[in-house]
N, C-alpha and C positions, 0 to 999 in steps of 0.2 A: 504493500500500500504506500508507503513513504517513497519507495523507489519510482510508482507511476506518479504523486506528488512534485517530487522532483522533479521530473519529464514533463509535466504539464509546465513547472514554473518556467524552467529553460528554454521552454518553446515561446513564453512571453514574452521576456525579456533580452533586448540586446545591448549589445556595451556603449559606454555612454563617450565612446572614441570613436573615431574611422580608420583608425591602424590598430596593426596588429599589436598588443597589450604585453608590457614590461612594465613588472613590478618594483617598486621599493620598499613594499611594506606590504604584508599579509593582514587576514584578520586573523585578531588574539595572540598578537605577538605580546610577551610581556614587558609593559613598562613600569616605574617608577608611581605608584599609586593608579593605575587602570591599563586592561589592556588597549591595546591598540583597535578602534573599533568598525576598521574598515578595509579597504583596499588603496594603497598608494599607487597611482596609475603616472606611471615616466611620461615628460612631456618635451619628451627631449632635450631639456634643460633650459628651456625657452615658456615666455606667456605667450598667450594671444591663439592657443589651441583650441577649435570649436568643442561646446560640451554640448552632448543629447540627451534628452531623456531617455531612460534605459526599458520604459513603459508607456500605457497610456493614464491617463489620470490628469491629476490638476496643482497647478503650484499653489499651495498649503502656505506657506512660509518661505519669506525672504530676508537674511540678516546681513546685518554689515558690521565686522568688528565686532561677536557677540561669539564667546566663549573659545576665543579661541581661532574658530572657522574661518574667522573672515570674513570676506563676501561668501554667502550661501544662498545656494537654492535647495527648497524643500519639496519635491514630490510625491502627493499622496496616488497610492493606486488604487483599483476596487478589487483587488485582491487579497486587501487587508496589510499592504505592504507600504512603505514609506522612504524613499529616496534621497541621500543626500550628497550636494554637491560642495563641495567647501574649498578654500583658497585662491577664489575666484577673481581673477582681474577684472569682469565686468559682467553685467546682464545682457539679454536683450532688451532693445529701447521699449518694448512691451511689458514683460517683466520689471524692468525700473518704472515705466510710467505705471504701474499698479503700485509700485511699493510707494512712488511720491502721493497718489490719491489715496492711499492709509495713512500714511503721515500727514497730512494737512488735514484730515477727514479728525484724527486724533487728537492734531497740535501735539507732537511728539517726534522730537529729533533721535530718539533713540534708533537704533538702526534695528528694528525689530519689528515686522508689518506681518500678519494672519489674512489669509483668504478664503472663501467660501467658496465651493465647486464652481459657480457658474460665473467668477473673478475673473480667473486664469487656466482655463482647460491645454492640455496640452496632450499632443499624439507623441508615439513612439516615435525616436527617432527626430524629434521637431529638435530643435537648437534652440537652448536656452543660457546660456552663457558663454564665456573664452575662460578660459584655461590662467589663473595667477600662482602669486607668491602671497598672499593677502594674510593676514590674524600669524599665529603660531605655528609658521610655515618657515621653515632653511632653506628651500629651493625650490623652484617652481615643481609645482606636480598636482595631479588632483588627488585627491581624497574621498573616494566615496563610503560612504555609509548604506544601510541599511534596515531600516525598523520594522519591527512589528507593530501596524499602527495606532493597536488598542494598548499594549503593554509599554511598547518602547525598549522592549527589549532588544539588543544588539542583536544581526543575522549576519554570517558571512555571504557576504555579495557571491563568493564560487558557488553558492546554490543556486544564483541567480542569473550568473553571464559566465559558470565554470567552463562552458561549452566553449567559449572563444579563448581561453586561454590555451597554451602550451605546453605542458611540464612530466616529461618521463622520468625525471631524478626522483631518485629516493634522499627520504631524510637521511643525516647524519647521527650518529652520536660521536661526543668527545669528549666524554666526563661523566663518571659513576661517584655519585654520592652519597655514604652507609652514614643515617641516622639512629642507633643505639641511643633509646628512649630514657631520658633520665631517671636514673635510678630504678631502671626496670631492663636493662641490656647491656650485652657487651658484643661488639664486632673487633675482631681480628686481639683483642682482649683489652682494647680500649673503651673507657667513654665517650669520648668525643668523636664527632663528624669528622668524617675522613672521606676523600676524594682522588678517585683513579682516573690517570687516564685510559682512554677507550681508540681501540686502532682495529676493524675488522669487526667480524660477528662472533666474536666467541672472546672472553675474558679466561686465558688460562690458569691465571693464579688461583692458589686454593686457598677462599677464604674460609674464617673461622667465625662464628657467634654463638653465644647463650642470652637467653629472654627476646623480650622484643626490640624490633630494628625495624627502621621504615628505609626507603632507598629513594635516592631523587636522581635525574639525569640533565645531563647540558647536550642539546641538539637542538639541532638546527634544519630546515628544508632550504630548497634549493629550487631552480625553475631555468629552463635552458634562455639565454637573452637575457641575463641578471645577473650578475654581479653581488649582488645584496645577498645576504640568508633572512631565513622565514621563520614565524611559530610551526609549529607541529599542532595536524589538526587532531591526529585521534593518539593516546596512548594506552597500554594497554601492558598489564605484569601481571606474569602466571607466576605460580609455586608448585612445581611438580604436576605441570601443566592443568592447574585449577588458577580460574581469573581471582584474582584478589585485589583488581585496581581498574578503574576503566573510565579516560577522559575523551570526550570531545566537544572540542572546542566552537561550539556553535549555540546561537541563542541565550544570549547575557545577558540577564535584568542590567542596567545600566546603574543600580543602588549597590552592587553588587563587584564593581570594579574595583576599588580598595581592595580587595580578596587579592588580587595578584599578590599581592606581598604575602600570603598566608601558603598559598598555593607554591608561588617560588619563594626559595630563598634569598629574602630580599638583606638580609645581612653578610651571607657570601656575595650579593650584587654590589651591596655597599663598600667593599672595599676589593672588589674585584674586577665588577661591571661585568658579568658574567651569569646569568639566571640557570643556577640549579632547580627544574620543576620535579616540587615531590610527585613521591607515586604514594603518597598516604597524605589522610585527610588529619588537619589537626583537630581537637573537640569543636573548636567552637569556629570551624569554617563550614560557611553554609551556601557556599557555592555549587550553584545547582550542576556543573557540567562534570562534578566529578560523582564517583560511583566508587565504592571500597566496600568487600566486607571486613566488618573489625576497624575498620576506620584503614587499610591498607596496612595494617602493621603486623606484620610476619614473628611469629612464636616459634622462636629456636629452641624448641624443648624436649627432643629428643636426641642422642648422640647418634647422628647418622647424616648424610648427605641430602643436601635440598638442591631439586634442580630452579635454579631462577630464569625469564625467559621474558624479555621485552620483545614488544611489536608494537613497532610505530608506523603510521601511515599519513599518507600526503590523501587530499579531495580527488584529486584523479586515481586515488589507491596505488601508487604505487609504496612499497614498504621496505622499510629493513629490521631486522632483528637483531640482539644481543642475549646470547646467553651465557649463565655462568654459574657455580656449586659455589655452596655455602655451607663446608660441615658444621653443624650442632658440635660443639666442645662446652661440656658442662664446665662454667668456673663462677666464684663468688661472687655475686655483682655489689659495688660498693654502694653504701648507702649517699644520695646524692646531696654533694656541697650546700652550704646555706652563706649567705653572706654573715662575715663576724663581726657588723658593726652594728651600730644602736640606731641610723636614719636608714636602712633600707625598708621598704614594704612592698609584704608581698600581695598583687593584684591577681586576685582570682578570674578565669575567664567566664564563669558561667556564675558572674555575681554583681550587681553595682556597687563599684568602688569610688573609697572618698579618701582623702586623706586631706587631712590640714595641719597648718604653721603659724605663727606667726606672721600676719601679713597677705597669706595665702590661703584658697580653698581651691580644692579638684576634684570632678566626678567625672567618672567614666561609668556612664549606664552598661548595663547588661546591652551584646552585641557587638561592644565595640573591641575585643578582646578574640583573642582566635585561641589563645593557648596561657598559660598563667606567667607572670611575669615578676622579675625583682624590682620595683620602682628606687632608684636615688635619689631622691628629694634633694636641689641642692640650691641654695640662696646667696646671690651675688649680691656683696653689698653695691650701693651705689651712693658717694656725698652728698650727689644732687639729685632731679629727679624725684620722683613723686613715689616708688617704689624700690626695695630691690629685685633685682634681676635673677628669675625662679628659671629651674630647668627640672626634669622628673626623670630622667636616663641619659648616661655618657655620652650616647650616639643615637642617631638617629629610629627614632621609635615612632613610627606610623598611626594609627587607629581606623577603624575600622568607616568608621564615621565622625561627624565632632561630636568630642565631649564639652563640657564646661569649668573655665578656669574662673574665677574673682580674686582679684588684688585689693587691697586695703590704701585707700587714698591715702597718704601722708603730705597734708601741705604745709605741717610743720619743717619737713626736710627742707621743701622748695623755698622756705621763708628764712633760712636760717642765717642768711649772708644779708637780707634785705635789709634796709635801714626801716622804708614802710614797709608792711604787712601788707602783702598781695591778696586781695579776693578774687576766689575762681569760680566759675560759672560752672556747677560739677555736670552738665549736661556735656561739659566740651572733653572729660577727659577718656579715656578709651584705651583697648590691650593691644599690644604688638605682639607676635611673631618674629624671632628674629627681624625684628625693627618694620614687619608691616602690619598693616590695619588688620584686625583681628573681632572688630565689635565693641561693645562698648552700651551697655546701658546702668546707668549708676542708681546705687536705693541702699539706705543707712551706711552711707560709708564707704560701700565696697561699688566695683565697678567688675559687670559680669561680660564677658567674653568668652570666644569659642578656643577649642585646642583640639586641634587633628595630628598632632606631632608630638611626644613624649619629649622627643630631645631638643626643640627647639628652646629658646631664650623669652621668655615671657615678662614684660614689664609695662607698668603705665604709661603714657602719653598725655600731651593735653594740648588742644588744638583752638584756639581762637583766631585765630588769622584767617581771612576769606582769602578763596585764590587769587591767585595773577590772572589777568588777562589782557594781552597789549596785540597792539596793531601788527600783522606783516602784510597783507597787502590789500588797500582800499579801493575797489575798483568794482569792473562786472563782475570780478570773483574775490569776493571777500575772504581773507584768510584770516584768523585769528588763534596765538597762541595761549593754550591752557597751562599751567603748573602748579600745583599744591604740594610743598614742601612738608605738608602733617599727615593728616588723613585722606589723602586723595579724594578727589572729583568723586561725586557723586550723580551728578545731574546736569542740565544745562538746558537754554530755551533762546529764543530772541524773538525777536518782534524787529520788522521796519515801519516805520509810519504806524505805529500801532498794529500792524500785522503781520501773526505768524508766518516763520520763515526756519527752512531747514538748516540746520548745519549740521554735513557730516563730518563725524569722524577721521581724519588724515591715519592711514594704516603704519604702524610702526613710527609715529610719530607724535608729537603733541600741541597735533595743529586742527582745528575744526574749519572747515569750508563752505562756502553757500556760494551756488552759481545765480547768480543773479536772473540771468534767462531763465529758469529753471521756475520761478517764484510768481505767485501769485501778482508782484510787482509792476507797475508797467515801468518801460523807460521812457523817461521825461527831460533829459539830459537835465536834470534840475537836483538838487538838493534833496537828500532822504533822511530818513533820521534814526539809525540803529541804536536798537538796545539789547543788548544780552546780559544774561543772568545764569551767571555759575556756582552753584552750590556743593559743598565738600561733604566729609562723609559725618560732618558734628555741625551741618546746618549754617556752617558759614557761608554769609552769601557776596558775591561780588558783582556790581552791577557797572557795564564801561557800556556807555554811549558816547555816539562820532555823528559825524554827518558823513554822509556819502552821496558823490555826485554821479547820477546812474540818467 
């Protein structure tokens, strides 16, 4: 049934290129807090490449400079499917002319416009944008996405346009990594993680374990015309040729993305840059694409040999295997280390954790924990400054989701050099993240804030100052620079002659634009009267009006 599913989707959809497709990126490759959640399509290293819809349906949504993307376009199908084009150098003049009649229809410069079926219909194949470098892009390429359009869950586009691709290579592997479960195993007759390299299908060394041991792998896929390597879509690890582990990589709640770092080993990434993916589930990972019984964790508890046996596979199925013995050797497993100081805590995963100090409170609700953890609480004094400087682990420590930090205002510290006594407005002051905006709402004293990072640098802020905003150029295209040295840009609007008027976004820059043709405006080669208004992320507001002769 899923196999004639398949074949029906392939026969709908074609690729939203007119040459033949080299990749830079797979889907679900793993990165640094989500996977990768699309298709990177080479563009030769060049913009200005026609994009088509890969369907029939209707543009849904079109953003500029919104999360990342860029310029995008959003296509909804009636297949229950949703399309995405992202780091788009341009629209079509149609596609922009709908997204300008949402913005003025709104009074909203944000670069973020919704559409209803009978908006923006478009056919397979029809051209709807050129090919950029635009948002959180290194080189021109496109990036498509994929939704399921009730869920929103991540699909791999190869279900969708696999047919035009190329690829007879088999994955790689190049790296075995034996996880011996704290204080409940031992491999090769150690505790700790340990890691082989891998050359060919067969690992001849004869390993050794007692108790439980999970095992992770570093591979990689391949595709002929690329140069780049790929995620691995399906994995798959026997034990004496019974499955005890089985992933693939397709269909992602997008709430769900944090999980990489649970799934790989995001602490051998961190100072390796090299993603070990386990083949066992931790407790508290709830990532739907993995399967394990026992959670994937292998019980060394008989003195005898275990055959082990990987199969990976690429979406065109091509495969490779690694197998390898692991005799059971009965030995004492030591009881596992605790830290011997008086500020460590330990964070349970399947519990809400608090800890407080002095100055400091922290929750981490149930969920945001994949496995239990030592917390280091540690507090950096600071002379000046409205707090000290908190951190909760040595290095870098993710979560699952945000938790919540609160810091204790001190504006005796900030007063102590003062001759007068400075009054603060506690609405302006707000948490960092290694020194960025972080939230900030204040009540009895304390100012509450989010925390997705255990290791980062958490201290107060306090923001009164409204942005900059100065002239570069006065003309039919208005330019203006934006900067907020506190809490960054929250907003912004303008009016000419009292009438709403767009300004976009400048990409990789901190420049906003309004084409004057473009505007409800007429030209009168006469005098206009602009006013903009920028507001930061604590309600400062700055208001620069000019005249402009248009």
């Amino acid at each position: 049934m899923l196999g004639v599913l398949l074949s029906i989707i392939l026969s709908i959809y074609h690729p939203p290129v007119s040459y033949d497709i080299s990749l830079a990126g797979n889907f679900g490759e793993p990165r640094p807090n989500h996977f990768h959640g699309g298709l990177d399509i080479k563009t030769d290293g060049v913009e200005g490449k026609p994009i088509y819809s890969i369907g029939d349906g209707y543009v849904s949504r079109v953003t500029m400079g919104k999360y990342g993307f860029g310029n995008a376009v959003y296509v909804t199908h009636p297949e229950g499917y949703t399309s995405v084009y992202c780091h788009l150098r341009s629209f079509t003049p149609r596609i922009r002319a709908a997204m300008r009649r949402y913005q003025y229809a709104h009074e909203s410069s944000e670069g973020d416009a919704f559409f209803s079926p009978l908006d923006c219909p478009v056919s397979q194949g029809q051209l709807i944008a050129l090919s950029g470098n635009t948002g959180h892009s290194t080189g021109p390429h496109l990036h498509l996405e994929i939704h399921d359009t009730e869920t929103w869950n991540m699909m791999d586009p190869y279900d969708f346009i696999g047919d035009f691709l190329c690829d007879t290579i088999p994955p790689k592997v190049h790296g075995l990594m034996a996880c011996p479960q704290r204080g409940d195993g031992l491999f090769n007759g150690g505790t700790d993680k340990q890691t082989f390299s891998v050359s060919g299908a067969r690992i001849d060394r004869q390993f050794t374990a007692w108790g439980k041991v999970g095992f992770a792998l570093w591979a990689d896929d391949y595709m002929q015309g690329s140069t780049n390597h790929f995620g691995i879509r399906e994995t798959i690890l026997k034990v004496d040729s019974v499955e005890v582990f089985h992933a693939v990589v397709n269909d992602i709640p997008v709430e769900s993305n944090r999980l990489v770092n649970a799934w790989g080993d995001y602490f051998y990434w961190l100072h390796h840059k090299t993603w070990y993916m386990k083949s066992f589930v931790e407790p508290g990972n709830t990532l739907s694409i993995l399967r394990a019984d026992r959670r994937g964790i292998i019980d060394f508890s008989e003195e005898r040999a275990y055959q082990l046996e990987y199969v990976l596979r690429d979406y065109k199925g091509n495969e490779t295997r690694l197998a390898f013995t692991v005799r059971g050797e009965k030995k004492t497993i030591p009881a596992p280390s605790v830290p011997d100081d008086s500020f460590s805590r330990l964070f349970h995963w399947n519990q809400t954790n608090t800890f407080s100090a002095p100055g400091v409170q922290l929750v981490v609700p149930y969920g945001l924990l994949t496995t239990d953890v030592w917390l280091r609480p540690t507090a950096h004094p600071r002379d000046k400054g409205f707090s000290d400087s908190y951190s909760f682990y040595p290095e870098s420590y993710p979560l699952v989701a945000d938790g919540e930090i609160m810091l204790f205002v001190d504006t005796d510290r900030a007063n102590a050099d003062e001759v007068v006594r400075r009054e603060f407005d506690m609405s302006k002051f707000y948490v960092t993240a290694n020194g960025r905006y972080a939230g900030g709402e204040y009540a009895d004293g304390w100012v509450r804030g989010s925390i997705r990072e255990l290791g980062a640098s958490y201290e107060l802020a306090y923001d009164d100052e409204p942005p900059e905003v100065s002239p570069v150029t006065l003309g039919e295209q208005v330019v203006l620079r934006l900067k907020d040295s506190g809490s960054g840009i929250a907003s912004y609007s303008a009016t000419i002659d009292g009438q709403f008027v767009v300004f976009d976004a400048a990409d990789k820059q901190p420049l906003v634009v309004c084409d004057l043709s473009e505007t409800p405006v007429r030209k009168t080669n006469r005098t206009h009267q602009l006013r903009f208004t920028a507001t930061d992320n604590r309600d400062n507001i700055q208001v620069f009006e000019t005249s402009i002769l248009y």
